[in-house]
ROTORLO-965213 format. One line per 2 residues: their letters; for each residue x, y, z of N, C-alpha, C. Coordinates in pm, whole numbers, plus 50000, padded with zeros to 5 digits. Example, Ala and Ser with C-alpha at 12.3 -4.5 7.8 and 13.67 -1.06 7.14 Angstrom:
<mimars>
AS) 51319 49431 50780 51230 49550 50780 51320 49670 50780 | 51285 49775 50708 51367 49894 50714 51290 50003 50787 $
</mimars>
This chain:
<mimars>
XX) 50084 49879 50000 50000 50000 50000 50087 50125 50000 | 50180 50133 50101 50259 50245 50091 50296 50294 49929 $
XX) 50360 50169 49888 50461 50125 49699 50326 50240 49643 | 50142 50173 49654 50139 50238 49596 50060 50426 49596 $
XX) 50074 50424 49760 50097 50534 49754 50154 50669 49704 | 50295 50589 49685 50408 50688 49628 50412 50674 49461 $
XX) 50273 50588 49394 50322 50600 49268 50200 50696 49190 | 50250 50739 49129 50159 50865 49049 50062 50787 48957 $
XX) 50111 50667 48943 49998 50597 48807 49937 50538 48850 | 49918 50587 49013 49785 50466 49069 49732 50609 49178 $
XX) 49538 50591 49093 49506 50739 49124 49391 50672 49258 | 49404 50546 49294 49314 50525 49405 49334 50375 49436 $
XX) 49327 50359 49561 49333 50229 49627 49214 50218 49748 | 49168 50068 49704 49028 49986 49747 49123 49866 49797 $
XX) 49065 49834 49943 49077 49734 50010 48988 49655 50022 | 48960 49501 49955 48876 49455 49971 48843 49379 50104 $
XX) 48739 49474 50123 48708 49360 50333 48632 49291 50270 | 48578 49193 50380 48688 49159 50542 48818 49087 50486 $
XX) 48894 49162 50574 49052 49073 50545 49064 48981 50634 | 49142 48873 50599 49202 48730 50705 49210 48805 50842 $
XX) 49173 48693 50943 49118 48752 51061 49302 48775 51122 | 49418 48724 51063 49497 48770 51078 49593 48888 51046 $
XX) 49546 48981 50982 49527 49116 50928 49456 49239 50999 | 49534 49312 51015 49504 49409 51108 49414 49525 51035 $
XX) 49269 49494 50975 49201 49555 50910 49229 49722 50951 | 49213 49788 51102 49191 49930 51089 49382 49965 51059 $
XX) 49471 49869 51065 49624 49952 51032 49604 49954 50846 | 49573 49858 50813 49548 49885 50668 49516 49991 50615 $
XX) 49367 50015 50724 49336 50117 50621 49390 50236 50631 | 49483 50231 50757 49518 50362 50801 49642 50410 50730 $
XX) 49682 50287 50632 49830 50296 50558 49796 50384 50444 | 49637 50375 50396 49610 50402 50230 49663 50579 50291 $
XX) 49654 50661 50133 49719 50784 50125 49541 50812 50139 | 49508 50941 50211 49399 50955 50197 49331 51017 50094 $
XX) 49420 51053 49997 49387 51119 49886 49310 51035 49800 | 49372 50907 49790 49347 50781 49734 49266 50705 49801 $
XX) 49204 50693 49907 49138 50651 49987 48953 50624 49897 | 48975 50555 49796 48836 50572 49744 48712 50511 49777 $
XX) 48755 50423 49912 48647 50374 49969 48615 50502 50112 | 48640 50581 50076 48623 50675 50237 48658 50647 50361 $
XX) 48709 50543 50377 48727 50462 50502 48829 50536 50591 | 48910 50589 50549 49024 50619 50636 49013 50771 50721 $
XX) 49095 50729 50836 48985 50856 50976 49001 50951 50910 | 49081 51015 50831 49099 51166 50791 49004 51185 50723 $
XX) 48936 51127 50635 48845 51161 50546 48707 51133 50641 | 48676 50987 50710 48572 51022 50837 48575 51129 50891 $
XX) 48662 51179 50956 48710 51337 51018 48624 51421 50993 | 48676 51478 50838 48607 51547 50782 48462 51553 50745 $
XX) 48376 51461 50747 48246 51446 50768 48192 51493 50879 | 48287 51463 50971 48235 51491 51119 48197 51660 51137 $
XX) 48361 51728 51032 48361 51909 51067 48218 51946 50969 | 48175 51845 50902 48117 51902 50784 48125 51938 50664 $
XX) 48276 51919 50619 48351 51943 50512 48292 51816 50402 | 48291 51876 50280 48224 51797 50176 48387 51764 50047 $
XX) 48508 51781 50113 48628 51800 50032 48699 51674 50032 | 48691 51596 50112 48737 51458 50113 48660 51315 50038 $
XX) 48733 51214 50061 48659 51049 50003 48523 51069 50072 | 48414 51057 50035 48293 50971 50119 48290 50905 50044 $
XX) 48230 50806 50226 48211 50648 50184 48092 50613 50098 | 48093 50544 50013 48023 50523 49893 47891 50465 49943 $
XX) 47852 50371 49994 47708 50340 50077 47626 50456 50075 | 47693 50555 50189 47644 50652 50251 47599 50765 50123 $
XX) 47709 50776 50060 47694 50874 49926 47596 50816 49842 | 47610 50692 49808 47491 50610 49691 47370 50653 49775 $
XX) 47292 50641 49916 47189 50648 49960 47134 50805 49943 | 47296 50915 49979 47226 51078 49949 47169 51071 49768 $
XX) 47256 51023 49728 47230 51055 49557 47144 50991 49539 | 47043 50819 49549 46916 50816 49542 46835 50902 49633 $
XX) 46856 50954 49726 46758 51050 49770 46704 51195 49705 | 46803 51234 49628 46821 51355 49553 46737 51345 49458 $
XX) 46871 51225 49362 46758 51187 49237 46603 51177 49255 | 46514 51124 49359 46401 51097 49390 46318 51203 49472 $
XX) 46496 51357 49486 46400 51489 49485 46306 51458 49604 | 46377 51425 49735 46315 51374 49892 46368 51562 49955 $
XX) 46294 51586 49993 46344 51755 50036 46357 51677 50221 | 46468 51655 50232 46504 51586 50383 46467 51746 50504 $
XX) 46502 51845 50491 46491 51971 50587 46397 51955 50717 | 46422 51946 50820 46329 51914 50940 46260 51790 50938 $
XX) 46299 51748 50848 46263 51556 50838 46307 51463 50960 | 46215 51407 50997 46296 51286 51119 46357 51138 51030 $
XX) 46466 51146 51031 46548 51000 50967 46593 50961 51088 | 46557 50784 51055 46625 50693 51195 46702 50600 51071 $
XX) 46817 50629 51124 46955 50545 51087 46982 50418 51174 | 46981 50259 51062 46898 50178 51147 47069 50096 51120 $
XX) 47157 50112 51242 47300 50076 51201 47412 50131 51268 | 47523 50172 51320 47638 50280 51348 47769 50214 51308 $
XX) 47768 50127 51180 47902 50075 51136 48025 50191 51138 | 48117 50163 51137 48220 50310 51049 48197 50311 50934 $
XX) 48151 50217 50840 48149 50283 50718 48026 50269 50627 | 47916 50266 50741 47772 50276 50663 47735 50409 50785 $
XX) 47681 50310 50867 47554 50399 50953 47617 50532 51028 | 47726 50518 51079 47754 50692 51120 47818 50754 51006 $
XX) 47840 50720 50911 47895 50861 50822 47753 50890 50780 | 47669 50812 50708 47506 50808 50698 47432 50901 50749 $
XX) 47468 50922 50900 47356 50961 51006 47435 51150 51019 | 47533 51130 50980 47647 51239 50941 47598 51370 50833 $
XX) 47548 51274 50730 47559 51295 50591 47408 51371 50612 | 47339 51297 50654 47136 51326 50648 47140 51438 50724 $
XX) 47224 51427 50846 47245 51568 50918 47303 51734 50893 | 47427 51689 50821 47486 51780 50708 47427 51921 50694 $
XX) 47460 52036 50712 47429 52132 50693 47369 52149 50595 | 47259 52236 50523 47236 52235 50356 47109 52069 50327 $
XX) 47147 51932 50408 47075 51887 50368 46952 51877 50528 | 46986 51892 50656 46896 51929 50771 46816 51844 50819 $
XX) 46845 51704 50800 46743 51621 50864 46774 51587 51030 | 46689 51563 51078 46718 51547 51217 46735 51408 51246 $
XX) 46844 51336 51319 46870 51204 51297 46909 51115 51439 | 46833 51001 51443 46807 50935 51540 46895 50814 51465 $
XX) 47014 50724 51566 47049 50620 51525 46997 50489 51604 | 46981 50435 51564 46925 50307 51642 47001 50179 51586 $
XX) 47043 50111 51786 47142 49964 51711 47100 49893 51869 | 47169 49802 51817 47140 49665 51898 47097 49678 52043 $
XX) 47155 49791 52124 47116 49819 52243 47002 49940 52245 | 46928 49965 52195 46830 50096 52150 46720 50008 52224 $
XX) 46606 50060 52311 46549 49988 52341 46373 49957 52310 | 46362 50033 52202 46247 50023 52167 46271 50057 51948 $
XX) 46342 49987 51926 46356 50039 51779 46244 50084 51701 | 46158 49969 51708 45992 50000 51629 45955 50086 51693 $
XX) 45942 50134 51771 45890 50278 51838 45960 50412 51756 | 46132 50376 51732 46155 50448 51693 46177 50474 51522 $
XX) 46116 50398 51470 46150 50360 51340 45959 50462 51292 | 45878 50355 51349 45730 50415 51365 45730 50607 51357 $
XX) 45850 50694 51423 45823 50821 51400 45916 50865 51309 | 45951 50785 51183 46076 50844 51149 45969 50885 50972 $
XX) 46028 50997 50910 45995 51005 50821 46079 50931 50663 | 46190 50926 50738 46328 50832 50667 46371 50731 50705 $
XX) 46350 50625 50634 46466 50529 50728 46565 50468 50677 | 46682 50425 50694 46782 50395 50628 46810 50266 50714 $
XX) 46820 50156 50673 46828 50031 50756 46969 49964 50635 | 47072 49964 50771 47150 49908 50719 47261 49854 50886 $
XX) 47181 49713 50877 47168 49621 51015 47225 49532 51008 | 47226 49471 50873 47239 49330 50840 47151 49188 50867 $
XX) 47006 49237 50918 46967 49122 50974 46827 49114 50838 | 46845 49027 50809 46749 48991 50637 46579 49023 50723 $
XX) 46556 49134 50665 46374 49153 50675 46330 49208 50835 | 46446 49229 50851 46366 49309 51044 46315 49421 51011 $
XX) 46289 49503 50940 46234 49589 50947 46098 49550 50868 | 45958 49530 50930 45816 49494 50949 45745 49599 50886 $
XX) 45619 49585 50827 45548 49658 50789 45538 49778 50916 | 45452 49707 50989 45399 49758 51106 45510 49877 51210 $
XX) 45643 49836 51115 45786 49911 51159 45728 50059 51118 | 45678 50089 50991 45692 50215 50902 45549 50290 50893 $
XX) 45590 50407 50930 45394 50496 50933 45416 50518 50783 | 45253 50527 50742 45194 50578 50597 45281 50654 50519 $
XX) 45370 50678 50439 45402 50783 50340 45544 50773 50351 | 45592 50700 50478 45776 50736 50461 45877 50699 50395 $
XX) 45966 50749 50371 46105 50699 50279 46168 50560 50337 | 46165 50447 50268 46256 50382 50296 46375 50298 50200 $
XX) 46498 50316 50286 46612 50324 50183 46683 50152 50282 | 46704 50050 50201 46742 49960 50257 46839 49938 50182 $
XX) 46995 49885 50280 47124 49926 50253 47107 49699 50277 | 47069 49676 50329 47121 49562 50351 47141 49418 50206 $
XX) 47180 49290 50279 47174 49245 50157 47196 49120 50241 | 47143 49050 50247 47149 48887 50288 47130 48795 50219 $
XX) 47147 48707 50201 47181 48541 50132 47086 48480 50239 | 46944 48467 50202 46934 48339 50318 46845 48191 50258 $
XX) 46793 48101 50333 46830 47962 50276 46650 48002 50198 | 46618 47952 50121 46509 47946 50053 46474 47809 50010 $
XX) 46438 47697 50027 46432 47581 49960 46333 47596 49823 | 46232 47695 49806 46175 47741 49690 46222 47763 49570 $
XX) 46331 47761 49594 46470 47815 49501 46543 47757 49423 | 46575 47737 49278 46641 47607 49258 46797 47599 49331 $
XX) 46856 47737 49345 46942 47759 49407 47001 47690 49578 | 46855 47695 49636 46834 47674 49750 46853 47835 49842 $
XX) 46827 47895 49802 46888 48035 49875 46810 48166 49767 | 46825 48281 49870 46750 48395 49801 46834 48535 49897 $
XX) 46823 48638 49737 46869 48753 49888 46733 48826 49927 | 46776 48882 50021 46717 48968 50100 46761 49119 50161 $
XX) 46683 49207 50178 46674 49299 50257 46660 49291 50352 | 46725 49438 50427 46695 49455 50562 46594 49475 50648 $
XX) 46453 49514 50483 46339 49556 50500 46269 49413 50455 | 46141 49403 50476 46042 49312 50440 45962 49387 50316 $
XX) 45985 49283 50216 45895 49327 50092 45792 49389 50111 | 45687 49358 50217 45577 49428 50193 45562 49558 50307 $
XX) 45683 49611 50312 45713 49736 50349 45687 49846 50245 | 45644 49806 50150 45638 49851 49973 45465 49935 50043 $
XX) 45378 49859 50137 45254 49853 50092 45205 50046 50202 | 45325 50059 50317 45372 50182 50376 45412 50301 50300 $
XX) 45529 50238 50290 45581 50360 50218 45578 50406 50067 | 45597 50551 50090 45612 50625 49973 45657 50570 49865 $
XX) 45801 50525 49912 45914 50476 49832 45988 50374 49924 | 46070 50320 49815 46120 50169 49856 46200 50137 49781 $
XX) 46348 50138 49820 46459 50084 49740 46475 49918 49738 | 46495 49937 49616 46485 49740 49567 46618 49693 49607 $
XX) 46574 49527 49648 46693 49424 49688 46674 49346 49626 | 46751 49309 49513 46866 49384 49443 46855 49468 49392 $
XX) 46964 49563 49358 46942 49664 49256 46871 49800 49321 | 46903 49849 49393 46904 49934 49484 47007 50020 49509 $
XX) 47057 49971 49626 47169 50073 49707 47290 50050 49631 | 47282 49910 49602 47434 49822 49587 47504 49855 49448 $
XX) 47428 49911 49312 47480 49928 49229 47483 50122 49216 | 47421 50160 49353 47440 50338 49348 47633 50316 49449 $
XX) 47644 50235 49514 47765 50240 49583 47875 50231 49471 | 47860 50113 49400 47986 50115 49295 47969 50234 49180 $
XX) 47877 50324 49189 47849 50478 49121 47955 50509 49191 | 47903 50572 49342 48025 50652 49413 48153 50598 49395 $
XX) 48173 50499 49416 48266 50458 49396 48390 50494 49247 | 48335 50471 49158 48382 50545 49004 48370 50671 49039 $
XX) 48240 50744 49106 48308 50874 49154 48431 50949 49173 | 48430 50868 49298 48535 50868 49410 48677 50868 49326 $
XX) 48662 50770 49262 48780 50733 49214 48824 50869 49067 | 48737 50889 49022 48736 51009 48881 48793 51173 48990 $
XX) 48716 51172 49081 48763 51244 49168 48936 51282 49198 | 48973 51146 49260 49086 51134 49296 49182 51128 49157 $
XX) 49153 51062 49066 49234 51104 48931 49259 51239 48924 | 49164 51287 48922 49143 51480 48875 49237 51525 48964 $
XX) 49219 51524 49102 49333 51572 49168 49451 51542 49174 | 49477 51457 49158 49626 51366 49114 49695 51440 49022 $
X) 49641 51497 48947 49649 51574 48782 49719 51482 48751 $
</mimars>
């Protein structure tokens, strides 16, 4: 990583996680140059999310979910979004991003120790579920009219299947019958991330000159 730090003909470096559990995933990432950093991952560029600064890598999840929100022209301003997650590189840059000066949503995170989630999911006008657990989020989760943006993606066993297996969301299909809107699993979040991502990366070329 350092090698290609120092070389000019390499305008971005992606670490593919999870690495061997003998690999010190956060020194890795902390080696990339952050310029090159095109998965956003690395603290300097988290950092900067934190001051508010829009000049560094964001992480591509988080960015794919603002840019379908845009595209779909969601005016977030005094909006309640519950961010259903606090990974480092989904749910708090996420809950970061919705908050963001300019875009003004007011943001509730909810994770494993939260003690009433459906309570808090029930007042949210946004929700962004990215949990990992295939379909927890219930009809009965989401009031009449709200945004929901599902980041997740599970493999689980289906015997219906010739496969034997099916993916899934973080949301339950007939979360469709609530809300406004409803990002599809598949073909949803997952092909707006590898967007940012070519972003990210066209980005970091440009500055490279």
């Amino acid at each position: 990583i350092r090698d290609r730090n120092k070389d000019d003909t390499v305008s971005g470096i992606l670490v593919q996680l999870p690495l061997p559990k003998h690999i010190d995933k956060q020194k890795i990432i902390e080696a990339i140059d952050p310029s090159k950093d095109v998965d956003g991952f690395h603290p300097v560029n988290l950092g900067r999310l934190v001051q508010g600064r829009s000049d560094g890598m964001v992480p591509c999840t988080p960015a794919g979910v603002m840019e379908l929100l845009r595209w779909a022209e969601v005016d977030l301003t005094g909006k309640k979004a519950v961010v259903l997650g606090r990974s480092f590189n989904v749910g708090m840059p996420q809950a970061l991003l919705l908050a963001a000066r300019g875009v003004d949503a007011t943001v509730t995170i909810v994770h494993s120790r939260t003690k009433d989630a459906k309570s808090e999911c029930l007042q949210a006008d946004v929700i962004v579920a990215a949990v990992g657990r295939p379909e927890m989020i219930q009809p009965d989760w989401v009031k009449k009219g709200a945004i929901v943006v599902d980041v997740g993606i599970n493999r689980i066993e289906d015997s219906s299947r010739e496969r034997g297996w099916r993916l899934a969301g973080d949301v339950h299909p007939d979360v469709a019958l609530h809300a406004s809107l409803l990002s599809p699993v598949p073909g949803g979040v997952g092909p707006m991330t590898v967007g940012m991502l070519m972003s990210n990366t066209v980005t970091a070329t440009e500055r490279l000159g």
